[in-house]
C-alpha positions, 0 to 999 in steps of 0.5 A: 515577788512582793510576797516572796519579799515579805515571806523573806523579811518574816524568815529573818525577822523570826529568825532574829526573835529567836536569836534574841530570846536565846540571848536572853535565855543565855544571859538568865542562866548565867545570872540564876549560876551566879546567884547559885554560886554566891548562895553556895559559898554565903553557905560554906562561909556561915557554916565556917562561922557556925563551927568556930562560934560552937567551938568557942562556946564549948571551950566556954563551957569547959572552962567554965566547967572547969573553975566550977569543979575547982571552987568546990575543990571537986577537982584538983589543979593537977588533974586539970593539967593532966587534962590539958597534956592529954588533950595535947598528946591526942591533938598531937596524936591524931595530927602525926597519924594524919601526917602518916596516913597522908605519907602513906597515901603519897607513896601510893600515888608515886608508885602508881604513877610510876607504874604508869610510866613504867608501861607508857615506857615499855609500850613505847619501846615496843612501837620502836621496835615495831617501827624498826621492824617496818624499817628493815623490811621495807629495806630488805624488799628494796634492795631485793626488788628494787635495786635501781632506786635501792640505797645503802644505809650503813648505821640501818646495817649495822643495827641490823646485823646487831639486831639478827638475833632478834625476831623484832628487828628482823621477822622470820618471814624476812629472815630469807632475804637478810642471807642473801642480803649478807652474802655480799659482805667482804672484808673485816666487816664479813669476818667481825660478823662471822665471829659473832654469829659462831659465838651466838651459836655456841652460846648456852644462854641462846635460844634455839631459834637464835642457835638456828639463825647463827647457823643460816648467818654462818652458812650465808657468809660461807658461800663466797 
C-alpha cells in the first residue's frame, strides 16, 4: 500500500512539474511576443523618423540648390516659381488621381456586396418557398390521411389557392390531392376561384403546365 502511495505522490508530483514548466513556457513565449512586438513598432517608428529627416534633407538640398542657381543668375525667380506651381499641379495631380482610384474602388466594393445581398436574398426566398412547400404538403397529407387530428387553416388556404399555379407552393406529386381537397369549396369563395382558374386558363402569358392545372382547378370545382 505504502508503494501504490509513493507511486501516486510521484504521479502528481510530475504531474505538477510539468504544469509548471508549461507555465513557464507559457509566460517566455508571451515575453519573446512582447519584445518582437515592441522591435517591431521601435522599427516602423525609426523608419517614419528616417523618411521625414531624407525628406527635410532633400527639400535642403533643393532649396539650397535653388538660391545657388540664382545667385549666378543661371536661374530666373520666374522659372523657380513655375517650379513650385508645377510641383503644386502634380501634388494636387497625383492626390485627385488617388481620390478616383479610391472612389472607383468603393463602388466596386458596394456592387460586390450588394451582389452578395442580392444572392443572400434570392437564396432565402428560395428556403421559404421551400418551407411553404413543406407546409402545404404536410397540410394536404393530413387532411387526407389524418383527418380526425386535421385542422383547417384559412390564411395557408388561401395562400394556396393564390399560390396553385406555382410548382414551388404546390408540387406535381401533390397537385392530385389539392383537387380533391377543393372540391369541397362552397360559395363565393368556390365562384372567386373558379373565375380565376378560367382567367389562368385564357391567359396568354401562362405557361402550359399552368394552362394545365387551371383546367384540373375548373374540372375540380365542377363536379359539385
Amino acid at each position: 500500500m505504502m508503494r501504490n502511495e509513493k507511486r501516486n505522490l510521484k504521479e502528481e508530483n510530475k504531474k505538477k512539474g510539468m504544469a509548471l514548466i508549461d507555465s513557464i513556457k507559457q509566460k517566455l513565449k508571451e515575453e519573446n511576443e512582447g519584445v518582437i512586438k515592441e522591435k517591431n513598432e521601435k522599427r516602423k517608428q525609426t523608419m517614419k523618423e528616417k523618411a521625414e529627416e531624407e525628406k527635410k534633407v532633400k527639400q535642403e538640398e533643393e532649396k539650397k540648390k535653388i538660391e545657388i542657381l540664382l545667385e549666378s543668375g543661371l536661374l530666373l525667380p520666374q522659372e523657380v516659381e513655375n517650379t513650385r506651381k508645377k510641383e503644386k499641379q502634380d501634388k494636387l495631380n497625383a492626390r485627385n488621381e488617388r481620390l478616383r482610384k479610391n472612389k472607383e474602388q468603393k463602388k466596386i466594393r458596394t456592387k460586390i456586396q450588394q451582389n452578395l445581398l442580392e444572392e443572400q436574398q434570392r437564396e432565402e426566398a428560395l428556403q421559404r418557398k421551400e418551407n411553404m412547400a413543406e407546409t402545404v404538403c404536410s397540410y394536404l397529407d393530413s387532411w387526407k390521411n389524418s383527418k380526425e387530428s386535421w385542422k383547417f387553416k384559412k390564411v395557408l388556404q388561401s395562400k394556396m389557392i393564390l399560390g396553385c399555379y406555382s410548382k414551388s407552393m404546390i408540387p406535381d406529386d401533390h397537385f392530385r390531392t389539392f383537387e380533391e381537397y377543393i372540391g369541397d369549396l362552397k360559395g363565393s369563395q368556390r365562384d372567386a376561384f373558379l373565375k380565376c382558374a378560367n382567367e389562368a386558363k385564357q391567359d396568354p402569358n401562362s405557361q402550359p403546365w399552368q394552362v394545365e392545372r387551371a383546367k384540373r382547378v375548373i374540372q375540380a370545382l365542377n363536379k359539385n
